[in-house]
Every structure is written in structure tokens, then in C-alpha cells.
C-alpha positions as CSV (number, residue, x, y, z in Angstrom):
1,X,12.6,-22.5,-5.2
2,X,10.4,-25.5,-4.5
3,X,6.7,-24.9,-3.0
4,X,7.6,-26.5,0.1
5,X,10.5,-23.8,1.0
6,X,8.7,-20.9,-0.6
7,X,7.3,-18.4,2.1
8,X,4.9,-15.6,2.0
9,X,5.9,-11.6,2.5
10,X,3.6,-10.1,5.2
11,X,2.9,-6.4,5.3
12,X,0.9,-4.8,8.1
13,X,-0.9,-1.7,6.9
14,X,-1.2,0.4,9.9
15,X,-5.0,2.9,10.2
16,X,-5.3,5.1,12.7
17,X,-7.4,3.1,15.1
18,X,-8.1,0.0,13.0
19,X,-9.3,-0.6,9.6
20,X,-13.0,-0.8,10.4
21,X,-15.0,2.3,10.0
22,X,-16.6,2.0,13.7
23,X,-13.1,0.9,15.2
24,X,-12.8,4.1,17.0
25,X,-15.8,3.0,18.9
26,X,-14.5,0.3,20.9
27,X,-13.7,0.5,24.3
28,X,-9.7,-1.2,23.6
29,X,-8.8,1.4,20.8
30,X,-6.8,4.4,21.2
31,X,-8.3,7.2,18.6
32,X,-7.6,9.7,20.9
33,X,-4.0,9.0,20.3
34,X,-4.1,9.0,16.5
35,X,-1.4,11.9,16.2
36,X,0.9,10.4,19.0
37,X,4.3,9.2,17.6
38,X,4.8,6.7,20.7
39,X,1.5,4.9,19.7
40,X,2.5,4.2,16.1
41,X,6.2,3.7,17.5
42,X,4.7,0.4,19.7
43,X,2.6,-0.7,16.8
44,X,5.9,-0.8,14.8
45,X,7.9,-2.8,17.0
46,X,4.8,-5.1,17.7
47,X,4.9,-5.4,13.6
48,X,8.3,-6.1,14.0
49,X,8.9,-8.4,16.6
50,X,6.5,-10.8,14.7
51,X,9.2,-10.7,11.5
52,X,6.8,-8.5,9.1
53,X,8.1,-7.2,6.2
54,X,7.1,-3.9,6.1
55,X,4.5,-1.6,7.7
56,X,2.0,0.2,5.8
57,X,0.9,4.2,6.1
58,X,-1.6,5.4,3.6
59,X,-2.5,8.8,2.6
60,X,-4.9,11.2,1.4
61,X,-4.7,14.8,0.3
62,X,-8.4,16.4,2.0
63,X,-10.6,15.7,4.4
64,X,-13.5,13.0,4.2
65,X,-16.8,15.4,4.3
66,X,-18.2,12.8,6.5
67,X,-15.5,13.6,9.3
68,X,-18.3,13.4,11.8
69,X,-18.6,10.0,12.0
70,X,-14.9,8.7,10.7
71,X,-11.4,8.7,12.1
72,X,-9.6,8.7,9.1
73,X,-7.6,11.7,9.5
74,X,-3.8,11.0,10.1
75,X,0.1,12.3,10.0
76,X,2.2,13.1,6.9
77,X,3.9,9.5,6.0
78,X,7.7,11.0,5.7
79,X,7.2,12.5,9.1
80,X,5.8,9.4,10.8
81,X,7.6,7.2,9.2
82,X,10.9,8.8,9.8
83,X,10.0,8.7,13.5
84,X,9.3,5.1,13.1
85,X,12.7,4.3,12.3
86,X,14.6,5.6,14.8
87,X,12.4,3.1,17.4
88,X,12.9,0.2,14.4
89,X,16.0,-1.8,12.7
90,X,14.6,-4.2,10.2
91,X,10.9,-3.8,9.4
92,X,10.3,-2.0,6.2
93,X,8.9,1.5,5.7
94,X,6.1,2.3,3.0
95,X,4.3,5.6,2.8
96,X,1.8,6.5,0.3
97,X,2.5,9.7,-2.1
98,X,0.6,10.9,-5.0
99,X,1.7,11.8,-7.9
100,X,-0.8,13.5,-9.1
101,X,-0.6,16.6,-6.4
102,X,3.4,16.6,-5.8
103,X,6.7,17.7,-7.8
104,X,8.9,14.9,-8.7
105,X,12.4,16.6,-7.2
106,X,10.6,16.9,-3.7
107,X,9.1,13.3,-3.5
108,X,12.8,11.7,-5.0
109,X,14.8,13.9,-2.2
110,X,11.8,13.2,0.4
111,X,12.1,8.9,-0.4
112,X,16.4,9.2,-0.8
113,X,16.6,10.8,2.7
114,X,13.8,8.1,4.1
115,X,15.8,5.5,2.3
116,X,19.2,6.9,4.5
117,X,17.8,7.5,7.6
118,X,16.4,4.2,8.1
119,X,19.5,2.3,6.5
120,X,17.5,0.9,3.1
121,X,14.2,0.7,4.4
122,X,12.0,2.6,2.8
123,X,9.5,1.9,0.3
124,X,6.8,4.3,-1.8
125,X,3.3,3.1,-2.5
126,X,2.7,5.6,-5.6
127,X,-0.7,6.5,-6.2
128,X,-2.4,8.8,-8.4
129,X,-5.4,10.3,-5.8
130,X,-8.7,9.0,-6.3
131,X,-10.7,11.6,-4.7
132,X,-12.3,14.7,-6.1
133,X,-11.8,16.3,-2.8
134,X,-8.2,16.7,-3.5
135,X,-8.2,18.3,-6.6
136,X,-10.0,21.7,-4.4
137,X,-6.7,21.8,-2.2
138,X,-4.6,22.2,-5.4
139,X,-5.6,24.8,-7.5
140,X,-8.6,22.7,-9.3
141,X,-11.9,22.4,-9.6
142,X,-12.2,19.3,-11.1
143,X,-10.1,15.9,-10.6
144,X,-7.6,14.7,-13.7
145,X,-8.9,12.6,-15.6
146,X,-8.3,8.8,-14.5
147,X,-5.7,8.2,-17.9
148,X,-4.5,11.1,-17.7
149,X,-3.3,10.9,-14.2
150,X,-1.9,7.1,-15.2
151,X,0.4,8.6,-17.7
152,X,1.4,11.7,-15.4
153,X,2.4,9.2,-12.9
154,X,4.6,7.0,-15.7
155,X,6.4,10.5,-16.1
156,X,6.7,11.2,-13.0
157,X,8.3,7.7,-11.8
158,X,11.0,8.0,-15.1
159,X,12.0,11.7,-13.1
160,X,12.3,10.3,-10.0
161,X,14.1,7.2,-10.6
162,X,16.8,9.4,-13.2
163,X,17.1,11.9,-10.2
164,X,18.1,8.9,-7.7
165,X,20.2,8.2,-10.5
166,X,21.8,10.9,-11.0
167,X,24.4,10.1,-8.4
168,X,26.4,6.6,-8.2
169,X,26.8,5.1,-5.5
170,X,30.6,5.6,-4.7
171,X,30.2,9.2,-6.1
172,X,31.4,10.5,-2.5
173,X,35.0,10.3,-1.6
174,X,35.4,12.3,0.9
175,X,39.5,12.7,0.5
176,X,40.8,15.2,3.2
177,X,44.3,15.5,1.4
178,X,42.9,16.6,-1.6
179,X,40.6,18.3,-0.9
180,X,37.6,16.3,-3.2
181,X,34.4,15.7,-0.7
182,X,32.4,14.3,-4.1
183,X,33.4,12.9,-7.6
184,X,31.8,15.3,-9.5
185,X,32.2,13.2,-12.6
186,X,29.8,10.8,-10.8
187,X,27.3,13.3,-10.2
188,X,24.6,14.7,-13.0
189,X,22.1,16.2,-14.3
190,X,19.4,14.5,-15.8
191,X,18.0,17.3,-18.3
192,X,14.5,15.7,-18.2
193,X,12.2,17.5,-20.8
194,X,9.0,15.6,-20.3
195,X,4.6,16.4,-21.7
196,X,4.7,17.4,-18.0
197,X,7.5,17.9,-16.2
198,X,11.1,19.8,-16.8
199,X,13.6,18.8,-14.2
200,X,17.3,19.8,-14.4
201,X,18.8,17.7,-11.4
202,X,21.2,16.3,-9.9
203,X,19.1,15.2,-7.0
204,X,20.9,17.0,-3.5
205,X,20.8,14.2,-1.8
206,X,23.4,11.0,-2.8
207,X,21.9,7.6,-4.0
208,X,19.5,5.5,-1.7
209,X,21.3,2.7,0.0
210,X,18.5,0.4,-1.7
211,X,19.5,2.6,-4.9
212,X,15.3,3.3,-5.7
213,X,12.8,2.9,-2.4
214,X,10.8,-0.6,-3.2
215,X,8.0,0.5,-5.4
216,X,4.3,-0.6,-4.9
217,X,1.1,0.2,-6.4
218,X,-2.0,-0.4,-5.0
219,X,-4.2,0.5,-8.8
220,X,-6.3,-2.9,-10.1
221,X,-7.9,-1.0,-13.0
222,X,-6.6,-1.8,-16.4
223,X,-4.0,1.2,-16.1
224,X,-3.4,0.4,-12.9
225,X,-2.3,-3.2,-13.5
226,X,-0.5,-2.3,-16.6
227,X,1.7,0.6,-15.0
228,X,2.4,-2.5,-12.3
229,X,3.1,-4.8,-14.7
230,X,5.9,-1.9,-15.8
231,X,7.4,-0.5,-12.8
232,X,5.8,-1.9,-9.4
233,X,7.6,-4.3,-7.4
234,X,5.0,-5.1,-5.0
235,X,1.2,-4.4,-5.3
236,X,-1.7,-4.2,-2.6
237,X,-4.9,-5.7,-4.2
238,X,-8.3,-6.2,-2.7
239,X,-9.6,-9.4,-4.2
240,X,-12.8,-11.1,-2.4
241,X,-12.4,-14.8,-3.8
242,X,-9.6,-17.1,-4.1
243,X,-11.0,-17.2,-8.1
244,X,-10.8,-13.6,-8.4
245,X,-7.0,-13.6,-6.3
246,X,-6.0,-16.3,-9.0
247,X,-7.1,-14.4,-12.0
248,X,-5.3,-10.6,-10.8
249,X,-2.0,-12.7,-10.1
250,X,-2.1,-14.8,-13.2
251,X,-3.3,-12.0,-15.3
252,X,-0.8,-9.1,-13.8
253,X,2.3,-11.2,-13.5
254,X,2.0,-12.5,-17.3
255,X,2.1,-9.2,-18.2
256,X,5.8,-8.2,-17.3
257,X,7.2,-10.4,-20.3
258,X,6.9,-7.7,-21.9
259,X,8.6,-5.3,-20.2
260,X,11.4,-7.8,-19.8
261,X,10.9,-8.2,-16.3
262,X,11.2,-11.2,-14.0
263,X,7.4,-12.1,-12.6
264,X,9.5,-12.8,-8.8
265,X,10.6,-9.2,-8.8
266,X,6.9,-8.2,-8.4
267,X,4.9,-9.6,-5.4
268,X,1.4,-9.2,-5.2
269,X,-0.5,-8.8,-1.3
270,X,-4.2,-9.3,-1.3
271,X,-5.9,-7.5,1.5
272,X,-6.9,-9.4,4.6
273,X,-8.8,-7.9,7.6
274,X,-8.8,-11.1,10.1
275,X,-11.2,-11.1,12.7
276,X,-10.4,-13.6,15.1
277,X,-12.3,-15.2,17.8
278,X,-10.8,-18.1,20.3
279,X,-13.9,-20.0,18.5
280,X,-15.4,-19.3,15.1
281,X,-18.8,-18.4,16.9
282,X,-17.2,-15.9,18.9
283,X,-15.0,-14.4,16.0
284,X,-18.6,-14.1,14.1
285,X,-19.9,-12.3,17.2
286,X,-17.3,-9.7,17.5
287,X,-17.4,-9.0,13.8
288,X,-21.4,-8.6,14.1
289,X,-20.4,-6.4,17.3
290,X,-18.6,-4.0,15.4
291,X,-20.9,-3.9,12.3
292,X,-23.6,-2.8,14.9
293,X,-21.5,0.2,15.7
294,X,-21.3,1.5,11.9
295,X,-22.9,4.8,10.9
296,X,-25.1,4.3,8.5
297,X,-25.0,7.7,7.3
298,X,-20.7,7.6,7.3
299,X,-21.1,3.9,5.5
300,X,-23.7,6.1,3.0
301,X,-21.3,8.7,2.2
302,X,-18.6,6.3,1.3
303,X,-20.5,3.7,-0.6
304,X,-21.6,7.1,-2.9
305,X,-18.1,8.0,-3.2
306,X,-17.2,4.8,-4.7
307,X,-20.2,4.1,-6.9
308,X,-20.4,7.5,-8.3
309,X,-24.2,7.5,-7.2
310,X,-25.8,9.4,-4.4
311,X,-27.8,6.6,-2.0
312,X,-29.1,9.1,0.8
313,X,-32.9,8.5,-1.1
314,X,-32.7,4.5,-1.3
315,X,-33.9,2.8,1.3
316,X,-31.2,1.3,3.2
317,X,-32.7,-2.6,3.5
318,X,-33.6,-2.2,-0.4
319,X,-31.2,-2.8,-3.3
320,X,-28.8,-1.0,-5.2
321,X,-30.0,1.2,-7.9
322,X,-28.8,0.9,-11.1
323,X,-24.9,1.9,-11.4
324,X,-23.3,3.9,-14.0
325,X,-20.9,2.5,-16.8
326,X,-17.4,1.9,-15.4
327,X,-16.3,4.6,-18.3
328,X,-18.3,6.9,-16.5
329,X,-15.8,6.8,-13.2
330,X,-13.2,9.2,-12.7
331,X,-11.9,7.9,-9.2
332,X,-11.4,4.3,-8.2
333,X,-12.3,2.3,-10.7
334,X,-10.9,-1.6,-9.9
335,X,-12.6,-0.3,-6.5
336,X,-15.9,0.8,-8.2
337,X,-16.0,-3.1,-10.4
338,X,-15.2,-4.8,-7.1
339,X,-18.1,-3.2,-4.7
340,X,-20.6,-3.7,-7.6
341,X,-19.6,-7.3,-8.7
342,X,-20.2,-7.9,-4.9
343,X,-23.4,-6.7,-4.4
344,X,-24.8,-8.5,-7.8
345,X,-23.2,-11.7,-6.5
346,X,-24.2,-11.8,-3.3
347,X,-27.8,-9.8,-3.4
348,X,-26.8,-7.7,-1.3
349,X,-28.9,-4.7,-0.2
350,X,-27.4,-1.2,0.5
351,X,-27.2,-1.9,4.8
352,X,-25.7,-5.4,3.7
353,X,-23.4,-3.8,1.4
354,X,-22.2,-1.1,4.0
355,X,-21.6,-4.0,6.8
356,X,-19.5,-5.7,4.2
357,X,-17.3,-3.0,3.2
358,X,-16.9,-1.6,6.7
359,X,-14.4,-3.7,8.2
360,X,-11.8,-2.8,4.5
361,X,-13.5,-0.9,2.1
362,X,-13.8,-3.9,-0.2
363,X,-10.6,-5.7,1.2
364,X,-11.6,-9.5,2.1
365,X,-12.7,-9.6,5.9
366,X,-12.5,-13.2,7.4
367,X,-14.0,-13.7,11.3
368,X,-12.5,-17.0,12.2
369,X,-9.8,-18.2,14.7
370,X,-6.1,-18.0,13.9
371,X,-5.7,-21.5,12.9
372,X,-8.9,-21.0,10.3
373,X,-6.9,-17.3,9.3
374,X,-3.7,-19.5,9.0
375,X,-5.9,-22.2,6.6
376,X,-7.3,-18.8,4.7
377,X,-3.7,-17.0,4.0
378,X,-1.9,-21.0,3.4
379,X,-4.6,-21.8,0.3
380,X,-4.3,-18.1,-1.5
381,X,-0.6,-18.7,-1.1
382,X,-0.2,-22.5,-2.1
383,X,-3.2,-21.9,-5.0
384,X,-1.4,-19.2,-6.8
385,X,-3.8,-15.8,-5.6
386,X,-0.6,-14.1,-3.7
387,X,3.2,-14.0,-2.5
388,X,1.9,-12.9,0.5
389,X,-0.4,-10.9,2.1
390,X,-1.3,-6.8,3.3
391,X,-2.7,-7.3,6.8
392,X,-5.1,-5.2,8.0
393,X,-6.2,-5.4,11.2
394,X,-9.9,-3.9,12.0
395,X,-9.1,-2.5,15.5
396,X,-5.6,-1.4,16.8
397,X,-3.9,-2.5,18.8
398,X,-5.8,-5.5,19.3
399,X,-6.4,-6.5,16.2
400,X,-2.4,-6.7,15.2
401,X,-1.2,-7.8,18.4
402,X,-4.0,-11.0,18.1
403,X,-2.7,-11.5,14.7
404,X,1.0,-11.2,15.8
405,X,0.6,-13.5,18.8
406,X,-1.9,-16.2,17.4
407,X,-1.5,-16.0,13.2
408,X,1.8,-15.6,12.6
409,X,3.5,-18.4,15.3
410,X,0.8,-21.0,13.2
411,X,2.3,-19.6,9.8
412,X,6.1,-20.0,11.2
413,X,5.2,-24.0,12.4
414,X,3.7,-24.7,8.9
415,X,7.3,-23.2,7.6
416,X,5.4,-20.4,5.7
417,X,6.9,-17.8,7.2
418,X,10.2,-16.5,8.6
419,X,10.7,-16.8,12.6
420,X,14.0,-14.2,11.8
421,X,15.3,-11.5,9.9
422,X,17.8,-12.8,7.2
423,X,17.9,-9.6,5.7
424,X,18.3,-5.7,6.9
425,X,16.7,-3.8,4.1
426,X,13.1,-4.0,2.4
427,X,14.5,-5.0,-0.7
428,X,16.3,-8.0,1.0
429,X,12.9,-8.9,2.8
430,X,11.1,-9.4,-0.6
431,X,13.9,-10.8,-2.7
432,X,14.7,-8.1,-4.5
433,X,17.2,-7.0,-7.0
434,X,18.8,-3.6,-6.3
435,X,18.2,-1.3,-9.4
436,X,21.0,-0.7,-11.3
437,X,22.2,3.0,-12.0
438,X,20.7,4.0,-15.4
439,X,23.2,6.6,-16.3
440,X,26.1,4.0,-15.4
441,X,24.7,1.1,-17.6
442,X,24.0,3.6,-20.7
443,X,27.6,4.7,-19.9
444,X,28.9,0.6,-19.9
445,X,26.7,-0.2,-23.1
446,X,28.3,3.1,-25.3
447,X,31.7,1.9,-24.3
């Protein structure tokens, strides 16, 4: 496909009341409504009557001990997102799940019946938890270790994607006469004997009509990137510079060679959190508005959390102390390297820092109008730092609905993005290959 017909993927990742850490604070958000199904039902539809591919719902496993001051609490993803498409017929469904603190069987028959209900729409951002705070809801006192929960998660995906398997997809009949519902020829067990996990199957629920949910991964650490490079299919970054985009994207997609893989069947989705302003100066003014309605002890707590230091003694105008050896973190660590490459490079001090990371938590922010977000998302795209781009807007609804209204008719004239739905499913959206069945290839190949 020439440049000139090529056209960026655009994901909306949907937070509560916005992205920004103060969003809640704003007159025009709705936190109040955080746990109603008809507010996340009219963001959907706004997401999809502007073409996006997919909608975003993160998750996390425990409570932020700063809950005082932050609004990221919100509903279980399957739930939600099953709700969502019953109000929705084309935009695609991603939930976050953790491998780390779930059972392989539940998640594969949790993502087939997703993947049914919404007609092949669903798509799993797989994660391995990055917070200590989980590890005391399951049985733990301390959090796996980072490698260790990379190579639990590569078992884990092998069990999953063997138990969507383990049914074809014309496995069901259904032949009154005879009496035969399902071809139980065409429906197995997988007898996966794993370091970790021992699952019989068959899966009780048939194939997925996209035969596997679209995979993403969200990891930039050097396991992270590698377990990409080797299963993901789309992958949410947070890059700051359009050097830094170019070097993830160049570095990740030359490493699926050797997994055989083609580098078009992986898309990578920097971060954006666009701010925008009818004029620059007034974009700048609401972003300085919102900074101005931070925390600073909320912004405190989650700085600490990502730097593995605690800041409450440091004086907030001073600058960073010095940070422990990237070895030495057990959560986030592409996360950790990001924050602390930012702060050297800009000389930033600890306030500075906090204002920076409130708006994403180390996701680019850009205050601009929609034509200068337009120029922003066109030169990462043309320049080789993304396939598209994981939108997330600081303050909802606003902040989508701007984007929607002003951002994405700009991207359609310039031809860089879709003004209709070719496809019905997620995997159509991307360009996608449907997986083939594993246990019916193996079968083809020992014939």
C-alpha cells in the first residue's frame, strides 16, 4: 500500500472522567456517573459515530491508597463492555485482563462469549499487573517477580489460544434428523501440561467469530516488547518524542522476523492526550487550568509508585533525588525509564514533573487546536513512530466529543482516516488476518 492511501487505526481509551488526574474537578465532567452504563453507552457511540476503531477500558486489581484525591476506580471490563455492545455495531471492544491474578479457562470462556455477543468485536489488552497492591487481594504478600510474570503470561496466552482452539469453527451442526447438535470429532481437549498451568479443555463455549479476540499489549520494557514482538497484534505505547516513537516502532516491529510474523499484523498506538483550544493560547490556558487543580499530594503518591522512591520529604519545587537502578523495579519498568529520562531531559523539578504526568501518566500531552493535533498525529504517522494512535482524552465527555467533532473531520479531509466502516469486526478494522485453528493445521500438516 502506497503512503498516500495508507490510513491510521484510532483507538479511544475510555477513563472514568478523563485521563487527567484533576478531571473529576471540572465543572463539565460527570464523576458522579462513573458506574452508570448509559454514560459509557453515549461515550461509545460518540467513539463510534466518528469511525474509531476500537474503545479502550483499562483495569486494575486494588484500590489506589491515594483514593482520596483520585477517581480511578471503575467497572469490571467483561461487564461493561458487554453492555457496550448491545448500544454498538462496529466499534471494537478492548478490555484489560491480567494474567498474572486470573485462570486461563475463565479469561478464554470470558473473551469467546465477548467475542459472540458483540459479533467479532472483542479484543484483550493482556497485561501482567504492575502494582504491589494487587498481589494483597490474591493470596500474596509480595508481587511476582517482573520475568517471572512475563513468562507466566507466555503460558498463559499458549492455554488460552489452544482452548479457543479447541473447537473449529463449523464444529456445530445442529442436525434435527439425526439427532447430532455438535461434531464431536471437531471438539477437543487440549491436555495442556504447562511450569504453571494444567488445563484439560475443551473450552465450553464454541470458537470466537474472529477465531482469537485481537490481542494487544501495552509492556515497553525489554520483556514487554519481546512478548509483543511474539504474540501482540496491536500495542499501546507511551512514547514522548517523535525520536523516541521512531526508535519503539523500528525496534519492536524488526523484531517479529523472527517469529515469522508479518510486521503489518502488529500495529503500534502511541498515547495522545490532545488538549485543544479554538487558539493555541487558549488550549495552553485550559491545560494550565487543569494542572492548577492537581493534588499535589495524589501526584506525590503516584510519582513514588513509579519511581520506586518515596518523595513525601523532597521539596516539591526541588529536584528529583537520585533513582534506583532500573534492575531494582519490580512494577513498570518502560514506565519507570520513561518518567526518569523525562525529568533528566527536561530539568524538571518534582511539581514540574507531577504537572507533566498528570494529564497521562507519562503518555504525550499536546494543548493545541485541532488542526495543530491533526499536524501532531499526520508527522508520527507519515515519519514512521505509529499506525495510528490510542486517544486519550483528559476530561470526558468533552475531551472526546472536541476530538471527535474537530480532529478527526481534519484527519478524514487529509485522507488519513476512514469517514466509514468498511469492515464489521475489530480484526477487519486493523487489517487483520483471522488466526488459523492450531489443532486443524497440525491435523493438515501430519496428513
Amino acid at each position: 500500500m502506497s503512503r498516500a492511501q495508507r490510513q491510521m487505526n484510532l483507538n479511544v481509551f475510555l477513563m472514568n472522567a478523563g485521563h487527567h488526574e484533576a478531571a473529576w474537578r471540572r465543572p463539565d465532567t460527570e464523576p458522579h456517573h462513573i458506574t452508570d452504563i448509559k454514560y459509557f453507552q453515549r461515550l461509545a457511540q460518540t467513539a463510534e459515530n466518528a469511525k474509531f476503531d476500537s474503545l479502550f477500558l483499562a483495569d486494575g486489581l486494588a484500590v489506589s491508597p491515594n483514593i482520596k484525591h483520585g477517581a480511578f476506580i471503575g467497572l469490571e471490563p467483561f461487564t461493561l463492555l458487554s453492555a457496550l455492545a448491545a448500544v454498538t455495531e462496529r466499534i471494537g471492544l478492548i478490555g484489560t485482563v491480567s494474567t498474572t491474578y486470573n485462570e486461563p479457562f475463565h479469561v478464554a470462556r470470558k473473551f469467546a462469549s465477548l467475542d459472540h455477543i458483540s459479533k467479532g468485536r472483542a479484543g484483550w489488552n493482556i497485561v501482567t499487573s504492575g502494582s504491589e497492591f494487587e498481589a494483597y487481594n490474591f493470596n500474596r504478600d509480595t508481587h511476582l517477580e517482573h520475568g517471572k510474570r512475563y513468562a507466566r503470561a507466555r503460558e498463559f496466552l499458549q492455554v488460552a489460544t489452544s482452548l479457543w482452539d479447541s473447537w473449529e469453527d463449523d464444529a456445530i451442526v445442529i442436525d434435527r434428523e439425526s439427532g447430532t447438535f455438535a461434531d464431536s470429532r471437531k471438539v477437543r481437549p487440549i491436555h495442556h501440561t504447562g511450569d504453571t498451568f494444567k488445563v484439560r479443555g475443551p473450552l465450553n463455549v464454541p470458537r470466537p467469530p474472529q477465531g482469537y479476540p485481537v490481542l494487544v499489549q501495552a509492556g515497553s520494557s525489554e520483556d514487554g516488547k519481546e512478548f509483543a514482538a511474539q504474540y501482540a497484534e496491536a500495542i499501546f505505547t507511551a512514547q514522548q518524542t517523535l525520536a523516541d516513537g521512531q526508535q519503539f516502532y523500528s525496534d519492536v516491529k524488526s523484531r517479529l522476523v523472527k517469529y515469522g510474523r508479518d510486521p503489518d499484523q502488529l500495529k503500534i498506538l502511541p498515547g495522545i492526550c490532545p488538549i485543544i483550544g479554538a487558539t493555541e493560547s487558549e488550549a495552553k490556558e485550559k491545560e494550565q487550568e487543569i494542572n492548577e487543580l492537581t493534588v499535589p499530594a495524589y501526584g506525590l503518591q503516584q510519582l513514588s509508585n513509579m519511581l520506586g522512591v518515596e518523595l513525601y520529604t523532597y521539596p516539591l519545587d526541588g529536584p528529583l533525588p537520585e533513582l534506583p537502578d532500573i534492575d531494582k523495579i519490580n512494577g513498570n519498568k518502560s514506565r519507570f525509564q520513561l518518567v526518569a529520562d523525562l525529568a533528566k531531559r527536561e530539568q524538571l523539578t518534582i511539581r514540574q514533573l507531577i504537572h507533566k504526568l498528570a494529564g497521562a501518566r507519562g503518555h504525550r500531552v499536546f494543548a493545541g487546536t485541532a488542526l495543530q493535533v491533526a499536524d501532531q498525529l499526520e508527522e508520527w504517522f507519515t515519519l514512521g513512530a505509529g499506525d495510528g494512535f490510542n486517544v486519550m482524552p483528559p476530561y470526558l465527555p468533552g475531551g472526546l466529543e472536541e476530538f471527535a467533532q474537530q480532529v478527526v473531520p481534519e484527519l478524514q479531509r487529509r485522507g488519513l482516516f476512514r469517514t466509514e466502516y468498511s469492515g464489521s469486526t475489530l480484526r477487519e478494522h486493523y487489517g487483520l488476518r483471522r488466526p488459523v485453528n492450531s489443532f486443524t493445521a497440525a491435523a493438515v500438516l501430519d496428513g
